[in-house]
C-alpha positions, 0 to 999 in steps of 0.5 A: 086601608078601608075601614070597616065598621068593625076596625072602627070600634076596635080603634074607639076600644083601644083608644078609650082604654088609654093605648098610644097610638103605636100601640093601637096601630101594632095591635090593628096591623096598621101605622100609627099616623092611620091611626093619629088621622082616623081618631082626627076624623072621629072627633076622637078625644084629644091625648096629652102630649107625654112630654107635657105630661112629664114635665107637669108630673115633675113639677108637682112632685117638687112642690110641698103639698101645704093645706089651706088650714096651714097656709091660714096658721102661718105668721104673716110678716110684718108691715113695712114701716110707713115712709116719711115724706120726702123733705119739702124743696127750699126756695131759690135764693138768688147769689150776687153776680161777682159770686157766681162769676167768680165760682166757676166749674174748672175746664174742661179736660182736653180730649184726646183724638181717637186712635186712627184705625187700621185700615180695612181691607175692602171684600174682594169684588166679585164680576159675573163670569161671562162666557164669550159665546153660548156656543163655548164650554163652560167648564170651570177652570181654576178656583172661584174668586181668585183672579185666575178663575177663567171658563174654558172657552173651546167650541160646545159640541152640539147640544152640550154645555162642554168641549169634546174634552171636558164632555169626555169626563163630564159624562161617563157611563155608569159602567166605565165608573165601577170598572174604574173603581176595580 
């Protein structure tokens, strides 16, 4: 779209006047990312999200209007009574040896050996599948990750990745596909 002159202060009307951007592309013929970027280039003021928008909407309608005459004639709470200082530490008096020795902590009780765990089985080891040759088909034979997973290994046709047989079902013209599905 070029815009004229005149498309330009239709897009400055509608979007003073609060339209969305929806609306201004409907009315212009235009789509409304035409209109997000023109009004991006004209420095246009920005719109408030209407997610935002409502979210902030909501949240005021949930709080109680309250003047600030109210809040200044509303009781303040009591102060908390004052805390006592913490009592001060007695001084270390030094026991007899024969007490001290003679009060001992009792033993300790003999922990029991954790419960062996099971075994865990290790993950399966995964080889690259190597082919034997550039020269053979690659066409998958059974199912991946399983010991029977093998590549076919018959000579490519020329310029092919499969065998004559697998390029057979590989590639299949478009048409013998509907007549198939008839």
């Amino acid at each position: 779209m070029e815009w004229t002159a005149e498309a330009i202060e239709t897009l400055q009307a509608l979007w003073a006047e609060g339209h969305s951007t929806a609306e201004i592309g409907r009315r212009m013929g235009i789509s409304k990312n035409a209109v997000v970027g023109k009004a991006h280039r004209l420095n246009l003021s920005a719109r408030p999200s209407p997610i935002r928008r409502e979210e902030a909407g909501e949240a005021r309608a949930a709080e109680p209007a309250v003047s600030r005459a109210a809040v200044a004639e509303a009781p303040r709470p009591a102060a908390p009574p004052p805390v006592a200082p913490p009592p001060a530490p007695r001084p270390a008096v030094a026991a007899p040896a024969a007490t001290v020795s003679a009060v001992s902590a009792p033993p300790p009780a003999p922990r029991s050996a954790p419960a062996p765990r099971a075994p865990v089985a290790a993950p399966p080891v995964v080889r690259p599948f190597q082919r034997s040759g550039a020269r053979t088909c690659c066409w998958p034979i059974g199912e991946p990750g399983t010991p029977e997973f093998r590549f076919c290994t018959a000579e490519a046709v020329s310029g092919r990745p499969y065998c004559a047989e697998h390029a057979s079902i590989a590639y299949v013209k478009a048409r013998d596909r509907r007549e198939d599905a008839a």
